[in-house]
KELUMKOL-805300 format. One record per residue (C-alpha): residue number from 1; residue in three letters; x, y, z. Coordinates in nm, 4 decimals. Last residue first. Layout:
residues N
PT_NUM_ala_X_Y_Z
...
END
This chain:
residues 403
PT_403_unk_9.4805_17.8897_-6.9092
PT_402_unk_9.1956_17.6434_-6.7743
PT_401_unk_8.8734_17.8391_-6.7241
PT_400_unk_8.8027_17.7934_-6.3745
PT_399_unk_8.5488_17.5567_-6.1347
PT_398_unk_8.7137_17.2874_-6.3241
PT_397_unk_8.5192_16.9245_-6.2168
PT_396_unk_8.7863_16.6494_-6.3133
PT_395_unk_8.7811_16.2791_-6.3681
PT_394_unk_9.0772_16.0891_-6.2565
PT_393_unk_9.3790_15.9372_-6.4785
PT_392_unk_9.6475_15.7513_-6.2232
PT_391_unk_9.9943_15.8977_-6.2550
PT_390_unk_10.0709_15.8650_-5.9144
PT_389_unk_9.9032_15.6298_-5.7224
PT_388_unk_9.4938_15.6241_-5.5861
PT_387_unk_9.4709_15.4663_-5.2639
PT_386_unk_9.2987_15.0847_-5.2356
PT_385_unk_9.0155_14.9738_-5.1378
PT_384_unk_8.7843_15.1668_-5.2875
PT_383_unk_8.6094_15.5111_-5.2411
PT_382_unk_8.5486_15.7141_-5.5773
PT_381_unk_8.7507_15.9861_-5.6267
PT_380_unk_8.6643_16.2723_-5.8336
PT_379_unk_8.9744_16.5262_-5.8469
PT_378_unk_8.7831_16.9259_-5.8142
PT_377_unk_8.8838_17.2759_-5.9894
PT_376_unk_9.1418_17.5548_-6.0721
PT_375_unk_9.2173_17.6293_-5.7161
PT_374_unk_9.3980_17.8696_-5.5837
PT_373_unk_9.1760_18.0792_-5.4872
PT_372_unk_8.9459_17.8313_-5.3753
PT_371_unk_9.1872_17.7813_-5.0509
PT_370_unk_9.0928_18.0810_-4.8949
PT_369_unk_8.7455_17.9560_-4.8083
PT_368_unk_8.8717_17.7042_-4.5685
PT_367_unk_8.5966_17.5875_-4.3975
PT_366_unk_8.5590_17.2692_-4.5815
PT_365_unk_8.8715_17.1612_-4.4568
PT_364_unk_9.1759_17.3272_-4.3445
PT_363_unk_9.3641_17.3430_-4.6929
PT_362_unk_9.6086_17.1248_-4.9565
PT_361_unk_9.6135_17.1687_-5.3079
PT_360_unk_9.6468_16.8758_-5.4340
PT_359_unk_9.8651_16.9070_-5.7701
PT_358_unk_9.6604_16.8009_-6.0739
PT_357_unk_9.8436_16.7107_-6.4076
PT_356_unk_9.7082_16.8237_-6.7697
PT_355_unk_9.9396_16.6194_-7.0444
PT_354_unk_10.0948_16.7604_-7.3523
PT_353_unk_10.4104_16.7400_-7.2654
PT_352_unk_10.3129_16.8926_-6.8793
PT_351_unk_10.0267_17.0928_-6.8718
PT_350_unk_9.9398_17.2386_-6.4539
PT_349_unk_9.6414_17.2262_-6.2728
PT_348_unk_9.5562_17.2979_-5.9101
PT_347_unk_9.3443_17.0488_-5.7042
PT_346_unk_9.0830_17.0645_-5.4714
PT_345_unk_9.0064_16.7155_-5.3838
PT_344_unk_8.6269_16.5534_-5.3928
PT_343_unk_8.6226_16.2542_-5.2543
PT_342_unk_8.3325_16.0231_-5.2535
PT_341_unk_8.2678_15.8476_-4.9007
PT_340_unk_8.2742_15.4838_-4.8109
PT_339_unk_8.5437_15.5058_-4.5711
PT_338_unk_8.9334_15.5185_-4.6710
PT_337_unk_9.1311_15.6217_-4.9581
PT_336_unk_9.4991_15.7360_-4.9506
PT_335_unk_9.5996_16.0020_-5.2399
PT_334_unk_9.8926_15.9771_-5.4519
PT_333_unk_10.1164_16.2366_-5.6429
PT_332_unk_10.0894_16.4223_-5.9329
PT_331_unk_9.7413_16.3046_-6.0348
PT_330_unk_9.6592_16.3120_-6.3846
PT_329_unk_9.3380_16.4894_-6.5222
PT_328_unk_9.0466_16.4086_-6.6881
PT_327_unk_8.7333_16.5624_-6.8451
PT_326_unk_8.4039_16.4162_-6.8598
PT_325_unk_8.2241_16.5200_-7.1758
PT_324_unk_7.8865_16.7261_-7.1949
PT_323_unk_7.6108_16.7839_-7.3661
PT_322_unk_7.4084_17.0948_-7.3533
PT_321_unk_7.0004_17.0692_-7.3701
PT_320_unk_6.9398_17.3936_-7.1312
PT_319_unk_6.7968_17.1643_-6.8951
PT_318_unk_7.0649_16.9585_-6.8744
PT_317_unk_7.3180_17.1797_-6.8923
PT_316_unk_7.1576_17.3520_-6.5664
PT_315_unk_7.1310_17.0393_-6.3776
PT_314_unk_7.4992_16.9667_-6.4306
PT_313_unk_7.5997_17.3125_-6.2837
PT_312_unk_7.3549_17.2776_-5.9903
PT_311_unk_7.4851_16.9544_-5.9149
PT_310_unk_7.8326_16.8884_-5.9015
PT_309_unk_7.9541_17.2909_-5.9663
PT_308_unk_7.7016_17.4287_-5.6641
PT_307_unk_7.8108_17.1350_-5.4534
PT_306_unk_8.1617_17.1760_-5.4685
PT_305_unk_8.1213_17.5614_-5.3832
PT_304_unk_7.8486_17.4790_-5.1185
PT_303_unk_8.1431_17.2770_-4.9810
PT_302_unk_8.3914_17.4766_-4.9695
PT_301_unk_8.2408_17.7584_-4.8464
PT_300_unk_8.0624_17.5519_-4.5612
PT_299_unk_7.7142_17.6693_-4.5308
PT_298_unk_7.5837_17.2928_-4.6262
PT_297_unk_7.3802_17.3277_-4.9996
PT_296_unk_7.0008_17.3183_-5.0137
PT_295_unk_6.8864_17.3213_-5.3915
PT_294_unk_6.5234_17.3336_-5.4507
PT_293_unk_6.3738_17.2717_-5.7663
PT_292_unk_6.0542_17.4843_-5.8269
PT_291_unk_5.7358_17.3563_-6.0795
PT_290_unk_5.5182_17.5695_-5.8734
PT_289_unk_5.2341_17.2808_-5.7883
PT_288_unk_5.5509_17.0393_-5.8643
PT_287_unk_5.7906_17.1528_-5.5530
PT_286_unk_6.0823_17.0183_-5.5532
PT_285_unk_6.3891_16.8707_-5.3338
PT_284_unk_6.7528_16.8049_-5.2778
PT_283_unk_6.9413_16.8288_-4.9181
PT_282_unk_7.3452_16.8238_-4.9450
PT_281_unk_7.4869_16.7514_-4.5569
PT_280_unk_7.7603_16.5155_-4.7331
PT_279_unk_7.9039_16.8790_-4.9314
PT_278_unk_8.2772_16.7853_-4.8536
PT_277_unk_8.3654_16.5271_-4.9034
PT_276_unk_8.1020_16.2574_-4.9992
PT_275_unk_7.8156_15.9713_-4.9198
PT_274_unk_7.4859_16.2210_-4.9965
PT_273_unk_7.2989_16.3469_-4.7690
PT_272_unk_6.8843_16.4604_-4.7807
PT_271_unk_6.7427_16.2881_-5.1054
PT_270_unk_6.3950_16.3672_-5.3363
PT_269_unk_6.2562_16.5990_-5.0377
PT_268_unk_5.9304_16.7013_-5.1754
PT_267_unk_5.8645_17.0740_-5.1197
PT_266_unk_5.4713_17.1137_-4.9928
PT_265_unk_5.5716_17.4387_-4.7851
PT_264_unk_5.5664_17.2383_-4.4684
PT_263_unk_5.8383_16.9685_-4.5776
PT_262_unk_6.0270_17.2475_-4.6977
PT_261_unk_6.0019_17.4353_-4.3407
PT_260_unk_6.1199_17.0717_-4.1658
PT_259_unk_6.4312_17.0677_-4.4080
PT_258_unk_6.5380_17.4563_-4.3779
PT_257_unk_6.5296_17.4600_-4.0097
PT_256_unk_6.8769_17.3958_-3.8850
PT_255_unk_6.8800_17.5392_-3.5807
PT_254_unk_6.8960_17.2848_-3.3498
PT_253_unk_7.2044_17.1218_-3.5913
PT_252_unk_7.1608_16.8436_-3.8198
PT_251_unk_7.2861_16.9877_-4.1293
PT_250_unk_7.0341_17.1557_-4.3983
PT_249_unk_7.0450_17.4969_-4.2456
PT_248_unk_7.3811_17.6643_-4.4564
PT_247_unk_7.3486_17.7937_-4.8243
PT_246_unk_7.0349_17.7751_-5.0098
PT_245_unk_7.0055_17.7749_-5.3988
PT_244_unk_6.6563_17.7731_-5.4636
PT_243_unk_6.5387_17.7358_-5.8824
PT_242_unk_6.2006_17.8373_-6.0614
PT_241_unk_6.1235_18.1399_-5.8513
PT_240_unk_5.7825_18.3140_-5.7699
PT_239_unk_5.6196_18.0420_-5.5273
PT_238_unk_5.9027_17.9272_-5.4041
PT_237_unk_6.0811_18.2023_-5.3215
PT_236_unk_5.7820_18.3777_-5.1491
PT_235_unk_5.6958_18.0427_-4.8816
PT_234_unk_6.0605_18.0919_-4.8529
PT_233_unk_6.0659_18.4398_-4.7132
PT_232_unk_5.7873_18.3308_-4.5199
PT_231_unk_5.8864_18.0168_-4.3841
PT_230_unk_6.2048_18.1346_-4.2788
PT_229_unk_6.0937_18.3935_-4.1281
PT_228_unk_5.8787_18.2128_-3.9011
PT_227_unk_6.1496_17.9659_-3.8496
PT_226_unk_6.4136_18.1797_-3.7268
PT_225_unk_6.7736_18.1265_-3.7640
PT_224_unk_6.8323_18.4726_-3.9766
PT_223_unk_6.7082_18.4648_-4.3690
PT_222_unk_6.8963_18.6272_-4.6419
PT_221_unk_6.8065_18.6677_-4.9881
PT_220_unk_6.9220_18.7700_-5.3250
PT_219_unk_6.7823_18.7155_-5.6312
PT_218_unk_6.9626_18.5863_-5.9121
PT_217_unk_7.1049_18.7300_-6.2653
PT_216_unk_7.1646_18.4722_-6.4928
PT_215_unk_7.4411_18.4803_-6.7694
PT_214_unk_7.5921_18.1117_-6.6301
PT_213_unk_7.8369_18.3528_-6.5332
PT_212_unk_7.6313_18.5883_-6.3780
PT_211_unk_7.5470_18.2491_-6.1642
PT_210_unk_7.8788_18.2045_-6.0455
PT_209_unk_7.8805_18.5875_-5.9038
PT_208_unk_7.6053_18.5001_-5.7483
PT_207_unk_7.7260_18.1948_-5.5929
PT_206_unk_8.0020_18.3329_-5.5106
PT_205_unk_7.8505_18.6423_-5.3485
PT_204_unk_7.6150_18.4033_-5.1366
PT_203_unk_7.8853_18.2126_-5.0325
PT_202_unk_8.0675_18.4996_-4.8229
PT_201_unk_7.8329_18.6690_-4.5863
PT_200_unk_8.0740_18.8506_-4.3781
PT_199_unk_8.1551_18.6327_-4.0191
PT_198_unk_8.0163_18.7071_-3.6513
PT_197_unk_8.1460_18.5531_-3.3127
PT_196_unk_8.4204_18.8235_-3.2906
PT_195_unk_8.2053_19.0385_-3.4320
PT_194_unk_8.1913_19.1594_-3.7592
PT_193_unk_8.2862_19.5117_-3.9448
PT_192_unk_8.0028_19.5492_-4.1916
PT_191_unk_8.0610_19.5990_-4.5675
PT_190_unk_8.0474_19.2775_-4.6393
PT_189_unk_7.7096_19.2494_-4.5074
PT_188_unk_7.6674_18.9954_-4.1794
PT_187_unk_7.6344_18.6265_-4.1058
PT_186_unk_7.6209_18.4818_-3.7656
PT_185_unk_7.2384_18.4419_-3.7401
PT_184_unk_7.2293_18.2113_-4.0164
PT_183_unk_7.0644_18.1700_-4.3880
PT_182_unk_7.1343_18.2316_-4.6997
PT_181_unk_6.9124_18.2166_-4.9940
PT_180_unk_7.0116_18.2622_-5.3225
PT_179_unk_6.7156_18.2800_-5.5624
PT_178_unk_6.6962_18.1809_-5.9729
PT_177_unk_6.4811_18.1810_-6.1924
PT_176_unk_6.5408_17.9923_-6.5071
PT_175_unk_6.7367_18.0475_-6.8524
PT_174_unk_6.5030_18.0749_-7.1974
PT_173_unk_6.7068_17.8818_-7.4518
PT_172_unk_6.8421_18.1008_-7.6902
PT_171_unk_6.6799_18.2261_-8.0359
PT_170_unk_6.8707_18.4984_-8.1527
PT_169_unk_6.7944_18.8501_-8.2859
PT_168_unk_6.9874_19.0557_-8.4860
PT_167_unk_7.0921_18.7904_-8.7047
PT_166_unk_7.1837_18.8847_-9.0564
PT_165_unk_7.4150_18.6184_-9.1293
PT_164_unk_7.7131_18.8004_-9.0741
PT_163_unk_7.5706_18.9045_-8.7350
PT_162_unk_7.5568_18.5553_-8.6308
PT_161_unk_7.8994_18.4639_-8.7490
PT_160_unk_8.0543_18.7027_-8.5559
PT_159_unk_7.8315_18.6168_-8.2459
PT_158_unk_7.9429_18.2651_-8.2931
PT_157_unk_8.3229_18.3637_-8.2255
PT_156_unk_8.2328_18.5992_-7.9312
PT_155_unk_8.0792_18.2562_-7.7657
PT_154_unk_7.7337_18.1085_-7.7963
PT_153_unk_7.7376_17.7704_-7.6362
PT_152_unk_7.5925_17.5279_-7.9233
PT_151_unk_7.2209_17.3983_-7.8114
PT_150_unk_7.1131_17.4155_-8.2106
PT_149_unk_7.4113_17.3939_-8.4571
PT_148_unk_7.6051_17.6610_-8.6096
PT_147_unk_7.7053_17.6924_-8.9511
PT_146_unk_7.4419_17.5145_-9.1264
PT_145_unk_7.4499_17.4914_-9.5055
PT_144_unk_7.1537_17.6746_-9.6916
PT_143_unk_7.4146_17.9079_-9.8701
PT_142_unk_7.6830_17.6785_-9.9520
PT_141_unk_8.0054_17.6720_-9.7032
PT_140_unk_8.4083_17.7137_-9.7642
PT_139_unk_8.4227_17.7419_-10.0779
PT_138_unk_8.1134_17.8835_-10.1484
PT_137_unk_8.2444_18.2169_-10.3892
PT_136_unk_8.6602_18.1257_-10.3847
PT_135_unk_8.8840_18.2731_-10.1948
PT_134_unk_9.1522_18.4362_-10.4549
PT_133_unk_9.5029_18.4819_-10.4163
PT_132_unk_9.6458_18.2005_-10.6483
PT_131_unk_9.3453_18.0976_-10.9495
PT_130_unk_9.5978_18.0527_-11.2004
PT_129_unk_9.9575_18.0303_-11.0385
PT_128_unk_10.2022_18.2763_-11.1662
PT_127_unk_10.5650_18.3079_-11.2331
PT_126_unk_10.7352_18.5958_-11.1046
PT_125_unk_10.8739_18.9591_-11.2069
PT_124_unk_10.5234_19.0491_-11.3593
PT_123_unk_10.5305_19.4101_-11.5567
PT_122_unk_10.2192_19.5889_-11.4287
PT_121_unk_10.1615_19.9193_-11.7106
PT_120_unk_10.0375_20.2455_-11.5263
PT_119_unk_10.3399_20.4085_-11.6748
PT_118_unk_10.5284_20.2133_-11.3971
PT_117_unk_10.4366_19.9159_-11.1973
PT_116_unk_10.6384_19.6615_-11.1345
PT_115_unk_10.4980_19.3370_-10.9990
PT_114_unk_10.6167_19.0645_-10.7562
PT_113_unk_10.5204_19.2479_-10.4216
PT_112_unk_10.2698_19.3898_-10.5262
PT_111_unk_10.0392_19.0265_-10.5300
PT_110_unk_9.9634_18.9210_-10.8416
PT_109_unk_9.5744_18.7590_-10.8610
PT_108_unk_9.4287_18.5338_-11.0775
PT_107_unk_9.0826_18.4497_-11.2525
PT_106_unk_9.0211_18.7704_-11.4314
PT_105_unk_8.7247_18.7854_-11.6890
PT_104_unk_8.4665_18.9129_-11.4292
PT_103_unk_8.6189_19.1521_-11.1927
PT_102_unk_8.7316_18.9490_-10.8192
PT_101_unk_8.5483_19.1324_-10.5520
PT_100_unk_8.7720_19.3478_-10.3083
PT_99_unk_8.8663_19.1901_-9.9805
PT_98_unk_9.2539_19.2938_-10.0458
PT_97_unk_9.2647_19.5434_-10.2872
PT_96_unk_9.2908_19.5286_-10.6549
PT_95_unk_9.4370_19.6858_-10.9372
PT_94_unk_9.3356_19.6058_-11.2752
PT_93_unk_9.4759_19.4365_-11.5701
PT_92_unk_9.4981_19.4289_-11.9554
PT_91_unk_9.5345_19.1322_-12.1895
PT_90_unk_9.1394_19.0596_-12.2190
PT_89_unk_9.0427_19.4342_-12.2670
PT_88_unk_8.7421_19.5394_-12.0806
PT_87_unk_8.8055_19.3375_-11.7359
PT_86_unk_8.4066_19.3210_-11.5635
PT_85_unk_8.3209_19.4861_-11.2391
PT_84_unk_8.1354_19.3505_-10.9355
PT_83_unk_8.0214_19.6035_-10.7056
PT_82_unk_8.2747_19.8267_-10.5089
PT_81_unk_8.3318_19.7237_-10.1009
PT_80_unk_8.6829_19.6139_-10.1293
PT_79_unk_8.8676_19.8469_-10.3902
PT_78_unk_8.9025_19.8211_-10.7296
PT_77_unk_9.1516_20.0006_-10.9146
PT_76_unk_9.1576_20.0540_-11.3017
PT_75_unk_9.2337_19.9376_-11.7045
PT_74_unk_9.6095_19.8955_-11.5884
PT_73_unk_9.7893_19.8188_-11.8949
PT_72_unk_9.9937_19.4218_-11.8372
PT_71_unk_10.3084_19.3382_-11.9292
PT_70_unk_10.4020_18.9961_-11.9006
PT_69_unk_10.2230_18.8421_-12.2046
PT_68_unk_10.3297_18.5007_-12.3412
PT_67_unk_9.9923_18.3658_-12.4123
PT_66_unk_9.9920_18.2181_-12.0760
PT_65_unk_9.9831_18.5394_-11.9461
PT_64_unk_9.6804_18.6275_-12.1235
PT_63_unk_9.5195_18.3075_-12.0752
PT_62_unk_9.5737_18.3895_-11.6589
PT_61_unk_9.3220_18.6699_-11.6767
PT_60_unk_9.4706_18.9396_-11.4447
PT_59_unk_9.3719_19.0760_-11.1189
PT_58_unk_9.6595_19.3131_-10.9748
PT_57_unk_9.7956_19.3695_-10.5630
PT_56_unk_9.6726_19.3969_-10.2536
PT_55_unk_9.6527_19.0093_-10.1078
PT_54_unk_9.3242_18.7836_-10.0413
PT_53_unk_9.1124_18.8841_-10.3330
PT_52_unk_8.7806_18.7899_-10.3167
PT_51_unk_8.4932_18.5957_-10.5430
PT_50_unk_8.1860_18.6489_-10.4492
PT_49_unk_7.9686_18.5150_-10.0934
PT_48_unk_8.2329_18.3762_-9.8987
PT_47_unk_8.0508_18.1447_-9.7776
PT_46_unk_7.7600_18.1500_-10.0196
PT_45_unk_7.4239_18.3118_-9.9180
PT_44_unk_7.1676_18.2880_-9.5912
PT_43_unk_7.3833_17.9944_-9.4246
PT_42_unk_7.1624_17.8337_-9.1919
PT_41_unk_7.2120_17.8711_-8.7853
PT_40_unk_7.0333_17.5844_-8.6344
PT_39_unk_6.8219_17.6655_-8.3466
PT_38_unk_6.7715_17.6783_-7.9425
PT_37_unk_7.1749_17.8280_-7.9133
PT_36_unk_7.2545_17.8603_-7.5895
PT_35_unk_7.3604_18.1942_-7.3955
PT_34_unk_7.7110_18.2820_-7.3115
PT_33_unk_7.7334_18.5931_-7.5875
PT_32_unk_7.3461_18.6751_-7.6899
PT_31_unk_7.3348_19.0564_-7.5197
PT_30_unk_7.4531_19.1817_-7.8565
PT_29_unk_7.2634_18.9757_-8.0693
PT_28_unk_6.9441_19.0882_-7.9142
PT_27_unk_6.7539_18.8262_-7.7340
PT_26_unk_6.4877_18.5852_-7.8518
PT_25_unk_6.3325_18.3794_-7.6238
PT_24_unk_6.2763_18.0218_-7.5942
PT_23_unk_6.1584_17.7317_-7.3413
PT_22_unk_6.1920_17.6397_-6.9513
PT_21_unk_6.2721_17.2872_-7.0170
PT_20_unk_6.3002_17.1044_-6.6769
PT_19_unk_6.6350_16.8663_-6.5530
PT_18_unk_6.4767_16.6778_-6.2727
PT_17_unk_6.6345_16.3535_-6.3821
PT_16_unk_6.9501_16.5012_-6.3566
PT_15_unk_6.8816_16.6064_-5.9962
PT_14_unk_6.8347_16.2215_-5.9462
PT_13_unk_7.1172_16.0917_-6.1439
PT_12_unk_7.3684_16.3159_-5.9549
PT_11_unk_7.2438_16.1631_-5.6038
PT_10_unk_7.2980_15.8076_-5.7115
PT_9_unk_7.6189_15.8802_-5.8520
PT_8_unk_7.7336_16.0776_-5.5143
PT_7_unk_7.6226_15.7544_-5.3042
PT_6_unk_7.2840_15.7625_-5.1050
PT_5_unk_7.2666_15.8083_-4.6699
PT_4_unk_7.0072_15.6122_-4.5259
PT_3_unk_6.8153_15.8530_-4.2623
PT_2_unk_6.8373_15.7073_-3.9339
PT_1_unk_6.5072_15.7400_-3.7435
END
C-alpha cells in the first residue's frame, strides 16, 4: 500500500498539537540561565529603591544656592552603602559617592569636576540644575510592578534582576525527558578508527549537544540493525522517557525497523513522510499509556539536523508556553522550484543596510555533514510554479545565534 505523503504545514501542525505541559520546579538562581520563566517577577520595593547619586561629587540643597550661596562647608562624606543621613545646616554640603543615598534636605548633586574644594569648603564653578545627578526612588518601576513576565527566556540579564529581587529560587517550567537513539550497523564511537564501510556516530553528538542547549541533558543510546534489540532498548525508552529522538531506520530500506517495532510497542504513528528536502523520510508518533512523543528523524546529517530545528524545536516552545515570530531573510540570488516538495536551503547570513541577506550555501546533499559549519540556518520554500528571484523575503529557521 502507498502511504500518502502530507505537506510540511500539515506535518508541523500535528506535532504542535502534541505540545504536553510537563509542569514546575524550582531551581537555584544560579543554574536558572536558559530556562523559562513559569511566573511573573513582582517588584519587592521601588526601582531604585532611595534616592542615588549618579556622579562622585557634593549633595547640596538647591534653595541655598538659589539664595546666592556658592560656597558651601562640607558637613561630611557619604559613601554608597551608609544609611540615609540628614544635611544639619541648610547652606552646607556633603560629599558623596556615586551609588550613595541622597541625605535628606539635599535635592542636587555637583559633580567634582565643577567644584573646588579647599578648607573643606566646595566653591561651585558652574551653574546648577536642581534635582541633576540623582535617580530618583521608583522612577523607573513601583514596588508591586512586574519586571519580568511568566514564559520569558531567562538570560544573564534576567538573572540580575532575579537576584535583586531576592530570588534564590525560580520557578521554570519543568523540561522533558529526553533519549537519543541511533541506530545502524555502520556506526561506531568517535574515538574508534572506522572501516572502510564504517562511519563515527555523528548525529547523535549534535543532537546532544543541541539539546544542552535547550538546557536538557539526554540519554544516550545506540541500537545495531536488529529487531530484538531494538525492541528492547526501545520498549525501555518509552516507558521511562517523555521524548525519542531517533536518527536513521524510518526510510524504506530492509533494515529499517523502527516503524514496525513502534507499531508493536503500542506507539501511534500520527504521520510517516512529509513532502520536503531533506528530512521527507520523517516518522512522528506517541504513545498515550506513557504519555511519550516519538521523534524518528532519517540518518542523514543534514536532514536529522533540519528536522530536529522544524519540529522538535517548535514542539519544545510549545510545550514550554514560548511564543514565537517567524523571522525573514532576503535571498541573494534566485532559486528554481520544481516538484511538490518544501525546500529547505542551507543558507549563510550576512546584514547589509540594515537588511539580513541569505547566501546559499551550496553542498552534496543531505549527506554532507560538513556543510553545517557554515551554516547559520534554513530558507523555507514552499513549491510553486515559479522560482524564487532575488530579493524575495523568505522565512528563516537559524540553527545559530546570528552575530
Amino acid at each position: 500500500m502507498t502511504e500518502t505523503l502530507i505537506s510540511y504545514k500539515e506535518a508541523l501542525q500535528a506535532v504542535l498539537e502534541q505540545a504536553y505541559d510537563y509542569g514546575e520546579e524550582r531551581v537555584l538562581l544560579k543554574d536558572a540561565c536558559g530556562r523559562i520563566l513559569a511566573e511573573n517577577i513582582y517588584a519587592d520595593r521601588d526601582f531604585p529603591p532611595f534616592n542615588r547619586a549618579t556622579k562622585d561629587g557634593i549633595a547640596i540643597r538647591y534653595e541655598a544656592f538659589q539664595g546666592g550661596r556658592k560656597d558651601f562647608e562640607i558637613e561630611s562624606v557619604v559613601p554608597a552603602g551608609e544609611p540615609l543621613t540628614a544635611l544639619r545646616e541648610a547652606d552646607h554640603c556633603v560629599e558623596i559617592m556615586t551609588g550613595a543615598v541622597v541625605p535628606m534636605d539635599t535635592d542636587t548633586v555637583v559633580m567634582y569636576e565643577e567644584v573646588d574644594i579647599e578648607h573643606q569648603v566646595a566653591t561651585l564653578r558652574s551653574t546648577p540644575i536642581k534635582g541633576q545627578n540623582i535617580h530618583r526612588r521608583g522612577s523607573d518601576l513601583k514596588k508591586g510592578d512586574i519586571l519580568i513576565t511568566e514564559n520569558s527566556l531567562i538570560t544573564p540579564a534576567e538573572i540580575g534582576i532575579l537576584a535583586s529581587v531576592g530570588c534564590e529560587l525560580v520557578l521554570v517550567r519543568k523540561l522533558p525527558k529526553v533519549a537519543i537513539i541511533s541506530t545502524g550497523n555502520e556506526l561506531v564511537e568517535v574515538g574508534e578508527i572506522p572501516l572502510p564501510h564504517q562511519i563515527r556516530k555523528s548525529n547523535a553528538h549534535t543532537l546532544y549537544a543541541a539539546l544542552k542547549n535547550e538546557c536538557i541533558t539526554p540519554l544516550l543510546l545506540h541500537v545495531y540493525d536488529d529487531v530484538d534489540m531494538i525492541r528492547q532498548k526501545l520498549q525501555y525508552a518509552i516507558e521511562e522517557m517523555d521524548v525519542l529522538l531517533l536518527s536513521g531506520g524510518v526510510s524504506k530500506g530492509k533494515y529499517d525497523f523502527i516503524p514496525g517495532i513502534m507499531k508493536d510497542l503500542g506507539v501511534e504513528k500520527i504521520f510517516h513522510r512529509v513532502l520536503q528536502q531533506p528530512g521527507k523520510p520523517f516518522w512522528f508518533g506517541t504513545r498515550k499509556e506513557s504519555n511519550t512523543r516519538v521523534f524518528s528523524f532519517p540518518g542523514n546529517p543534514v536532514s536529522t539536523f533540519v528536522n530536529y530545528h522544524l519540529y522538535f524545536k517548535s514542539w519544545l516552545k510549545r510545550s514550554m508556553g514560548v511564543r514565537t515570530e517567524d523571522l525573514w531573510v532576503v535571498l541573494e540570488e534566485a532559486v528554481e522550484m520544481k516538484g511538490d516538495l518544501t525546500r529547505f536551503i542551507q543558507v549563510k547570513t550576512y546584514w547589509d543596510q540594515g537588511c539580513l541577506k541569505a547566501r546559499l550555501v551550496h553542498g552534496n546533499g543531505s549527506g554532507d555533514l560538513t556543510g553545517l559549519a557554515r551554516t547559520d540556518g534554513f530558507i523555507c520554500l514552499e513549491p510553486r510554479e515559479e522560482g524564487y528571484k532575488p530579493g524575495t523575503a523568505v522565512r528563516f529557521i537559524p540553527t545559530r545565534i546570528l552575530n
